[in-house]
C-alpha positions, 0 to 999 in steps of 0.5 A: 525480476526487475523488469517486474520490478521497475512496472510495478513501481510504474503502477503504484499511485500514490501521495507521499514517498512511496517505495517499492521492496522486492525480496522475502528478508525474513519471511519463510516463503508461501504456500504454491499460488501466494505470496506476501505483501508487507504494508508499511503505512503512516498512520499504521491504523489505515484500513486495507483493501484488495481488490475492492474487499476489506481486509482490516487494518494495517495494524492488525496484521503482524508486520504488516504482511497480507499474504495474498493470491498470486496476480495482480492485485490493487491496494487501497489504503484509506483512513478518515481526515486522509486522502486515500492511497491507490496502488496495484502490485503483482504478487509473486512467489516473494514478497514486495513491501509498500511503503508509503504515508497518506496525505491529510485531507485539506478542509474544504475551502481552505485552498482558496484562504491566504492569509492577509485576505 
């Protein structure tokens, strides 16, 4: 399990500090063939996508928990004025919890300003 663990951290990219939990807390355990992903996201109203399917807002869901086929799956967590996020987890039998924040687009041609000039 760490070993899974430690490549599915290796896996995820991502903007900001993004964290990795495995362990179920206090889910009840799924249904033979599921497991559960908990989004914890700022902004929470960011929309999430598995595997290239919309799934709604993080929001929408209580706690932020997917339950989702077991496999590896990628996550996409997008929202307007942010840049996207990207990730890809191995849903198993437990739960493993992203944490992460999106990053605020930078207006275009604002990277070349400074100040004074």
């Amino acid at each position: 399990m760490t070993r899974r663990l430690a490549v599915l951290a290796l896996l995820l990219v991502g903007c900001g500090g993004t964290r990795v939990v495995s362990g179920q807390g206090e889910l009840p355990p799924p249904p033979p063939g599921l497991g559960f992903v908990r989004v914890q996201v700022d902004p929470p109203d960011a929309d999430l996508f598995v595997d290239g399917r919309f799934l709604g807002r993080v929001d929408g869901y209580a706690q932020g928990v997917v339950r989702l086929p077991e496999g590896p799956r990628r996550l996409e967590l997008r929202k307007t004025g942010f840049e996207p996020w990207y990730g890809l987890v191995v849903v198993g039998p437990g739960a493993v919890t992203i944490d992460t924040r999106l990053v605020a687009q930078v207006p275009r041609g604002a990277e070349g300003r400074r100040s004074g000039r």
